[in-house]
C-alpha positions as CSV (number, residue, x, y, z in Angstrom):
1,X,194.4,-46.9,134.6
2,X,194.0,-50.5,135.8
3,X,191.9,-53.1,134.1
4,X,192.2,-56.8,133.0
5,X,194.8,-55.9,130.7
6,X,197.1,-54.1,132.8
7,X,200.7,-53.8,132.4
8,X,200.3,-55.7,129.0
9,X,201.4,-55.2,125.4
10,X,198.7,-55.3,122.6
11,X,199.3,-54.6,118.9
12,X,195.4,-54.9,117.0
13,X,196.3,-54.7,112.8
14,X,193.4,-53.4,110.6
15,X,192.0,-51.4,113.9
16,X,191.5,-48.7,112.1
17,X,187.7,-49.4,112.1
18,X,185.1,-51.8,112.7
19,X,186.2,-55.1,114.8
20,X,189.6,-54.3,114.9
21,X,188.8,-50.2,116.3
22,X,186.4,-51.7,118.6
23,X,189.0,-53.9,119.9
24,X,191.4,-51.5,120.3
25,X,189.5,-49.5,122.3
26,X,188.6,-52.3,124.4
27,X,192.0,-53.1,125.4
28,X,193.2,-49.5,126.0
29,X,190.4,-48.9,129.3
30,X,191.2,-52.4,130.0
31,X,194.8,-50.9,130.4
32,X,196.6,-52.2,127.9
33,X,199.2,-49.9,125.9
34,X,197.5,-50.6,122.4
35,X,199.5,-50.4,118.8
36,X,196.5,-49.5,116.0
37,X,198.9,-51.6,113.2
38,X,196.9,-50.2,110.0
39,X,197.2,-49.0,106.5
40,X,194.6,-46.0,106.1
41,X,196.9,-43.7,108.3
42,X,193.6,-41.1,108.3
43,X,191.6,-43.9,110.4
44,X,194.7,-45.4,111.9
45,X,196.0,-42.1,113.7
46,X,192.3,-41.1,114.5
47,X,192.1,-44.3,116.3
48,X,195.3,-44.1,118.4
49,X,194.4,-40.0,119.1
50,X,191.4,-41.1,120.6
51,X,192.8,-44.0,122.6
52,X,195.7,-41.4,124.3
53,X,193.4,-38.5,124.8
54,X,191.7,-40.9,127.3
55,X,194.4,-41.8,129.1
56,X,195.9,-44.7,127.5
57,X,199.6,-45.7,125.7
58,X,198.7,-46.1,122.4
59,X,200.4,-45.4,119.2
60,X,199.5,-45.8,115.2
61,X,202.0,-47.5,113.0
62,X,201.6,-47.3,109.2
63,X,201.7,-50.8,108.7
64,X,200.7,-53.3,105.1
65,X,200.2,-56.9,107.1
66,X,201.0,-58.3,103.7
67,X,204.0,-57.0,103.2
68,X,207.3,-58.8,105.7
69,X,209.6,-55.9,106.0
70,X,206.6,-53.7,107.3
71,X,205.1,-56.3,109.7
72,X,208.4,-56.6,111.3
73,X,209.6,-52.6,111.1
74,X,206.1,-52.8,113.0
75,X,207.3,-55.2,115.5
76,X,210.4,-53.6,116.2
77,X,208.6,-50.2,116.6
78,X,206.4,-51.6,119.2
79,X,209.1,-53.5,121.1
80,X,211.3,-49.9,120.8
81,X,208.5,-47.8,122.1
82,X,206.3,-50.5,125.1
83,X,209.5,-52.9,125.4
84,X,207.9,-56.3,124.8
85,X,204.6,-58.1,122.8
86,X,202.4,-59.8,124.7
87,X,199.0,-59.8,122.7
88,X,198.5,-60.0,119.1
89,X,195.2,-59.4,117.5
90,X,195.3,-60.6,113.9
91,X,192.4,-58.6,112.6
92,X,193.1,-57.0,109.3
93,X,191.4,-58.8,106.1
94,X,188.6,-58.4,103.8
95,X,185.7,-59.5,102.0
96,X,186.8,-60.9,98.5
97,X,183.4,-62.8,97.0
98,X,183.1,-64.3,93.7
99,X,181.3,-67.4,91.8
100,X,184.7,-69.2,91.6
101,X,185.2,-69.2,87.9
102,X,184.6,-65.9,87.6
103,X,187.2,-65.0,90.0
104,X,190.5,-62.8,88.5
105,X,193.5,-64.9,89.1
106,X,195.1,-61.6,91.0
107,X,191.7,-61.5,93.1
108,X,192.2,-64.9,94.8
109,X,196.0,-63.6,95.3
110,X,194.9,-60.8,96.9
111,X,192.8,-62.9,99.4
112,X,194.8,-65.5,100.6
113,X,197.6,-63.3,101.2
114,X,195.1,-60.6,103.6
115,X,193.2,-63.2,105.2
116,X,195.5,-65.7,105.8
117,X,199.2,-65.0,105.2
118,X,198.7,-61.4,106.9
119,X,198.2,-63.8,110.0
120,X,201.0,-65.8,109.5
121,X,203.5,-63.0,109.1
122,X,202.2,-61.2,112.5
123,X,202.2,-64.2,113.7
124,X,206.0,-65.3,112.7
125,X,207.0,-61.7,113.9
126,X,206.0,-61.7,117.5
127,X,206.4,-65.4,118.5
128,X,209.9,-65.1,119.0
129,X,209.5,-62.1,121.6
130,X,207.2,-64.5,123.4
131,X,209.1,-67.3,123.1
132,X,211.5,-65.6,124.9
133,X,209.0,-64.3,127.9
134,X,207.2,-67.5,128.0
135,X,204.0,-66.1,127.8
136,X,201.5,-64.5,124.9
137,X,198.0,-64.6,123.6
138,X,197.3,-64.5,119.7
139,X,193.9,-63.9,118.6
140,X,193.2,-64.7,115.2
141,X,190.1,-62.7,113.3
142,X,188.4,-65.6,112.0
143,X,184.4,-65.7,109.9
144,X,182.0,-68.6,110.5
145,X,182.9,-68.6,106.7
146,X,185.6,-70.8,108.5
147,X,182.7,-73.4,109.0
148,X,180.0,-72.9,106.6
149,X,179.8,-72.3,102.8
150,X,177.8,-69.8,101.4
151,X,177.8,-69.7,97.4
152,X,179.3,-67.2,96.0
153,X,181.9,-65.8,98.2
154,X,184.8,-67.9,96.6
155,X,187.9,-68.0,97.9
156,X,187.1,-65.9,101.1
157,X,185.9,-69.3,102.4
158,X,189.4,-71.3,101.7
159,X,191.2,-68.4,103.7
160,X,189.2,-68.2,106.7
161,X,189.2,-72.0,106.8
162,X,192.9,-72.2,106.4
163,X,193.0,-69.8,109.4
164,X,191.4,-72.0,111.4
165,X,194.2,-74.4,111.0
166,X,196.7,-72.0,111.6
167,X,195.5,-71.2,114.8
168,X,195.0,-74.7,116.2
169,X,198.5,-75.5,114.6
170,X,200.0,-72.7,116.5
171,X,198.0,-73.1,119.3
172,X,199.7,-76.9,119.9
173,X,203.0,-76.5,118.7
174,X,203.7,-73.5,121.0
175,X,201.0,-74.4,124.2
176,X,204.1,-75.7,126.6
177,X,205.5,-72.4,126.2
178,X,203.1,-70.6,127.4
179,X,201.8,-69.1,124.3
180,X,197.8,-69.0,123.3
181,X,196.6,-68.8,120.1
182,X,192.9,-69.1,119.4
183,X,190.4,-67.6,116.9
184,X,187.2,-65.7,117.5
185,X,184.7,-66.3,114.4
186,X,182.6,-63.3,114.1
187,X,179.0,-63.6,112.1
188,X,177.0,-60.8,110.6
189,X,178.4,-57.8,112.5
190,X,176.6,-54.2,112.2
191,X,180.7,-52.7,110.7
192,X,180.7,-50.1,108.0
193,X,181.5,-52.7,105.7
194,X,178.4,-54.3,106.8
195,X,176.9,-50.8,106.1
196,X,178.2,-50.4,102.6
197,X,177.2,-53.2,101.9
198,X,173.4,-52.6,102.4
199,X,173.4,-49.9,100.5
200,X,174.1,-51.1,97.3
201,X,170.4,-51.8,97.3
202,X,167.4,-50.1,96.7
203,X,166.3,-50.1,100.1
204,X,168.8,-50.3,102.5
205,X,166.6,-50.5,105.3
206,X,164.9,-53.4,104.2
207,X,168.4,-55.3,103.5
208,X,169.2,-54.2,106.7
209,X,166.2,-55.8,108.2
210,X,166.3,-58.7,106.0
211,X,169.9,-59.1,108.2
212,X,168.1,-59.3,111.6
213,X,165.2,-61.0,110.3
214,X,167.7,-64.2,109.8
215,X,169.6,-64.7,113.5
216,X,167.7,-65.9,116.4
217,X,167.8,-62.3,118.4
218,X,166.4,-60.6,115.6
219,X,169.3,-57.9,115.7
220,X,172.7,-59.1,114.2
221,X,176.5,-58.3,116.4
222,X,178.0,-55.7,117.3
223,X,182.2,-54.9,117.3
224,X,182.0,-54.1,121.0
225,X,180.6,-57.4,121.7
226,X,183.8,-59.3,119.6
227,X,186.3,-57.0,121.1
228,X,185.0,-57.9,124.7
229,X,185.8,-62.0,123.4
230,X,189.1,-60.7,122.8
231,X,189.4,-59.3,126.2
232,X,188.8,-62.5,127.7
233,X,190.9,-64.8,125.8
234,X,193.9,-62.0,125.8
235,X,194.0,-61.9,129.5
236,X,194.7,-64.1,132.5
237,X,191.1,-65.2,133.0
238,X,191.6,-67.8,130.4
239,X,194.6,-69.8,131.0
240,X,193.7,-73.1,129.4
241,X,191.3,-72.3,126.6
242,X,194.0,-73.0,123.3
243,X,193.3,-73.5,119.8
244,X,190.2,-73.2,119.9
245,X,187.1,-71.1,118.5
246,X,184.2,-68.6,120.0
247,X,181.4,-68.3,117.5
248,X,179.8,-65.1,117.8
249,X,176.9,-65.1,115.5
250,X,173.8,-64.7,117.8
251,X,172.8,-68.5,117.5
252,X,172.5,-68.2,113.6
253,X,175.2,-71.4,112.8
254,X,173.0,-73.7,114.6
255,X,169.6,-72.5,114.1
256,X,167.6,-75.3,111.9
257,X,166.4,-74.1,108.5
258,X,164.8,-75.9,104.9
């Protein structure tokens, strides 16, 4: 199986579904052998079934991001099994949205230490092993809640924005030694979260709508279309884009508005 990933290593966390099964996919038939690194071991070995009955090396590890000892039994699995880490897709998170004072103290806890910590100790687990090849790509999960401020959605804001920083300090710190690390910051994307989310109300279909109506192609993203941005930056096509961001929100960030 060739591809613009061949011959590399690729662990996704949270691939379970959504982005992070989308990019999986994606990196497997670009011929990458693919670790799905995620917690719900129902969606996690589903995933990596899929990925090998098509042909490509993949494998599920059980793995809590938050916890150290798991990220780096995950880390050593994947070295044990492929024999190296060359891409890291720092994925897993999730929506934690409150008015800030009527956030639970374990709540904002919980958030920092999925969507931004999580990266930190994948991060911290595999730079070594590329330290050591002198090469790697990390691809942090960001939100263009990394950028903007939407009320209400306290502290998932503070995490993604402190992600940001992560990856550009990462990004410099390591760049000589041949190690990328850049974030993609995904808008509205159609995800089942996305779908569970409309229907909490009374018409889905409507709040569904009311979700294209606001982004300039009158649709909102899909997973495909992130995991194909992770394509690019994980592979040799893009050689001197570091710490940096790809927004991939349809337009909607810039788009003028009372």
């Amino acid at each position: 199986m060739g591809g613009r990933l061949q011959g590399k290593i690729a662990i996704v966390t949270g691939a379970g579904q959504g982005i992070g099964a989308s990019t999986a996919r994606a990196f497997a038939a670009q011929g990458a052998a693919t670790v799905i690194a995620e917690l719900n071991r129902e969606t996690g070995r589903a995933i990596a079934d899929e990925l090998r009955s098509s042909g490509a090396q993949a494998i599920f590890i059980e793995t809590d991001v938050t916890e150290k000892d798991a990220v780096a039994a995950m880390v050593a699995r994947t070295v044990e099994t492929f024999g190296g880490v060359d891409i890291l897709v720092n994925n897993a998170g999730a929506n934690v949205f409150y008015e800030p004072l009527a956030m639970p103290d374990e709540e904002w806890e919980r958030c920092l230490r999925l969507d931004l910590e999580a990266a930190w100790l994948c991060s911290r687990a595999v730079l070594p092993i590329m330290l050591e090849k002198g090469a790697g790509a990390i691809i942090n999960i960001a939100s263009c809640h990394g950028f903007r401020i939407i009320p209400h959605t306290f502290p998932y804001p503070v995490a993604k924005h402190a992600l940001l920083g992560l990856t550009r300090s990462l990004g410099i710190e390591y760049a000589a030694h041949g190690i990328r690390v850049n974030a993609i910051a995904p808008g509205y994307i159609e995800t089942p979260i996305a779908e569970a989310y409309w229907n909490t109300f009374p018409d889905p279909a409507a709040e569904k709508q009311r979700a294209y109506d606001l982004h300039p192609p009158k649709r909102i993203g899909r997973p495909e279309e992130v995991a194909m941005t992770a394509v690019f930056l994980a592979s040799d096509e893009a050689p001197f884009i570091n710490a940096a961001t790809i927004t991939i929100d349809g337009g909607r960030s810039v788009l003028y508005h009372d």
